[in-house]
C-alpha positions, -999 to +999 in steps of 0.1 A: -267-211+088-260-191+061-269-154+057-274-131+030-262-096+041-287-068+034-278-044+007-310-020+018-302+009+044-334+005+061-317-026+079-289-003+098-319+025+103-341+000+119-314-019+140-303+013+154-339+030+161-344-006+179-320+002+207-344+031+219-379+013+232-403+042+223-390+042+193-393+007+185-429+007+168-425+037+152-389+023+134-407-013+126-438+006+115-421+031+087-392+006+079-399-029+079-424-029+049-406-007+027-373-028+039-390-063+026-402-046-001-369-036-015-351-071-005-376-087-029-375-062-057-398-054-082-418-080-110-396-058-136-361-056-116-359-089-098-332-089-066-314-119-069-286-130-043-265-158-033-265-178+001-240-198+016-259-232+027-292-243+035-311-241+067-301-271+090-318-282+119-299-286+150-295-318+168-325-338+172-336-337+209-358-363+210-372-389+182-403-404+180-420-429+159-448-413+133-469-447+144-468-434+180-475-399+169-492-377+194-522-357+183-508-323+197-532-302+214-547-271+205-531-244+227-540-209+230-513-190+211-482-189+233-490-173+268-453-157+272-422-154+249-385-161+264-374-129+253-392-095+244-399-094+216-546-137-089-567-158-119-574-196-114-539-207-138-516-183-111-535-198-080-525-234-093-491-221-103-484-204-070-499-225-047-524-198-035-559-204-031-585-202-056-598-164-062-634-174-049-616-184-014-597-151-018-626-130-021-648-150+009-614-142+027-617-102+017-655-103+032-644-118+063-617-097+070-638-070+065-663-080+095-634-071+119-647-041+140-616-021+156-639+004+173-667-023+189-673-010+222-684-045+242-667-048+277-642-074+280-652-097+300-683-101+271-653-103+246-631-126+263-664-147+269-676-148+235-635-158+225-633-184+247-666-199+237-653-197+201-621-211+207-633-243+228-658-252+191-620-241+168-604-267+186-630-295+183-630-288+147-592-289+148-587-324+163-617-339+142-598-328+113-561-342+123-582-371+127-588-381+090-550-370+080-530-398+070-493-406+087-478-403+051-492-369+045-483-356+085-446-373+076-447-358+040-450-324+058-429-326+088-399-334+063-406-303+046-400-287+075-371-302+088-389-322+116-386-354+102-362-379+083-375-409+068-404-425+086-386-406+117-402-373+137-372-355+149-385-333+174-365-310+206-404-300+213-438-314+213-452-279+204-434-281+173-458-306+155-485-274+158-466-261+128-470-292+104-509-292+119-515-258+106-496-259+072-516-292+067-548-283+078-551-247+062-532-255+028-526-280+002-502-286-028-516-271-064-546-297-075-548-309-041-581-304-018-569-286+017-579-313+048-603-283+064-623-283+029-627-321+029-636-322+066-661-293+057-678-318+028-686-346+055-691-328+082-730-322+094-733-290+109-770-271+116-768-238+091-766-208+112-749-226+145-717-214+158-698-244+153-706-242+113-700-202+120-665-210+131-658-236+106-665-213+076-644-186+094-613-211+094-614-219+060-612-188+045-585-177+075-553-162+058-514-156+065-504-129+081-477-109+092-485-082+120-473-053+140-488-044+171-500-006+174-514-013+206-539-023+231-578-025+224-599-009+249-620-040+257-597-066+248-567-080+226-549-061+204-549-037+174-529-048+145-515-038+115-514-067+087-480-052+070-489-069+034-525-060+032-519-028+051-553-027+068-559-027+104-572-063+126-588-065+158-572-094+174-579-113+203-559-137+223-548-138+258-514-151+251-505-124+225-521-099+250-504-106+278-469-110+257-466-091+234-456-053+236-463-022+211-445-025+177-439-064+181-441-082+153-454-119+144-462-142+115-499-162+121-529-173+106-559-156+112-600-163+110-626-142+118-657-157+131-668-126+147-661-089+150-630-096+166-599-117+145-584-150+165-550-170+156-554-206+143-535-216+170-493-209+162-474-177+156-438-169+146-419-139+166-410-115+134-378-098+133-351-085+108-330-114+116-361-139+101-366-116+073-330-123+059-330-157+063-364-160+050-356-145+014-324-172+013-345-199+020-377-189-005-379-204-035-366-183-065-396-179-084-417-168-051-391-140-050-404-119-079-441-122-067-458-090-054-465-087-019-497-089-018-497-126-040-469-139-018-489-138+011-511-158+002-488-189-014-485-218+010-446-220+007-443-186+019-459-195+054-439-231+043-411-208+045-410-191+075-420-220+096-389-241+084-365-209+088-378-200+124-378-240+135-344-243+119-335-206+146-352-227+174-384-207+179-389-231+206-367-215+227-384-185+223-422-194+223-443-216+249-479-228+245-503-233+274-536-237+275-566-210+278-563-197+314-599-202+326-602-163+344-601-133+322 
């Protein structure tokens, strides 16, 4: 794959602060938004670079026919990782969602509770209960998306060709699920919206709780600070630069202080929860990740290029391309706390 060499010196500050652990957080912390930052340059002073080829994926390891296709489970996000880790005419322009599902967003967020004293076992009970109704509402919705449409989006991110899923794992396919769940083309309705219209839900219950919370979840990108002291982690979202309470017993368990990771989040409660994949985050992504992005999503402000499908689009395709497989595993919701 082709790289584009960073002209910024935070790259060479960062790598080196990186070989000292108790340092790690701090370096990510203070560099790695100021870094990104300067890569994408300013609306006025645009950054533009060349790459040398495209993303390619490597050899297919197994193929399967999209009649056949498996409805891949919902897994809790992955238990372990192999190695330690703006008006209505931009929305339809940019592919970002429309400002009344940005502002729903904003009041959810803002129900996250860093400081909410519950014991853990009361937190971990209350997440798994949520969780088990997320991923009823995630299969019922797979179920009305077309094979076209799940094809239409595995190509885009290399995991297809033709009517053909190329796939090395299963766990890949959670990747098209989410992109084509949570988002949708410009003048396109999202598949959670449509499933929301039909579905009959008694006002007030958790499962219409949940649902609400999932559509109006966002993109993120996060660095760990560190533990919570009942459960899950405290985060930093690096674009919004405010602080999330998340919880998930794979991320928990896996992931250490000043890790970073790509995911979507919803908040059906005090405490944040992923919709299910995540992307390890590293310099290494970051590079790749401006060669791959469209050129006119390279002059957007941070903030605004969050929120565009084809930057989530994006990193998925980059990280599959890297074999983030080989660095992520997703199992199921261990039962015990």
């Amino acid at each position: 794959m082709g790289t584009t060499r960073s002209p910024c010196p935070y790259d060479a500050a960062v790598r080196h602060s990186l070989q000292t652990a108790s340092l790690r957080c701090l370096a990510i912390l203070r560099f790695s938004y100021s870094w990104f930052t300067g890569l994408m340059g300013s609306n006025d002073d645009a950054v533009t670079f060349s790459s040398e080829g495209q993303v390619t994926r490597r050899a297919a390891g197994c193929e399967k026919n999209p009649v056949e296709r498996v409805n891949s489970s919902f897994s809790e996000s992955s238990d372990r990782t192999k190695q330690n880790v703006p008006g209505a005419a931009d929305a339809a322009a940019l592919d970002v969602e429309p400002p009344m599902v940005l502002a729903l967003r904003k009041d959810n967020a803002l129900a996250t509770d860093i400081d909410a004293p519950k014991h853990r076992a009361q937190v971990l009970a209350r997440y798994r209960q949520l969780r088990e109704i997320s991923k009823q509402h995630h299969h019922k919705i797979l179920d009305g998306i077309s094979g076209d449409a799940f094809l239409h989006q595995a190509r885009r991110l290399g995991l297809a060709r033709g009517r053909t899923l190329t796939l090395d794992d299963l766990d890949e396919l959670n990747y098209v699920n989410d992109l084509i769940i949570h988002t949708a083309s410009a003048g396109r309705s999202r598949a959670i919206d449509r499933y929301a219209g039909s579905a009959h839900l008694v006002a007030g219950s958790d499962e219409a709780l949940v649902l609400e919370a999932m559509r109006v979840a966002r993109f993120a990108i996060l660095a760990v600070e560190r533990r919570h002291e009942a459960a899950g982690l405290i985060a930093t979202d690096m674009f919004r630069r405010n602080q999330v309470w998340l919880v998930d017993v794979g991320l928990e368990r896996c992931l250490p202080e000043g890790a970073m990771i790509a995911t979507r989040l919803y908040t059906p409660e005090r405490f944040s929860m992923t919709a299910g994949v995540n992307v390890p985050f590293d310099l290494e992504l970051i590079e790749d990740l401006y060669a791959e992005l469209p050129r006119q999503l390279r002059q957007r402000e941070l903030t605004t290029l969050i929120d565009d499908r084809r930057f989530a689009e994006t990193i998925y395709r980059v990280a599959l391309a890297d074999g983030i497989m080989d660095r992520v595993a997703y199992q199921e919701l261990p039962q015990n706390p």
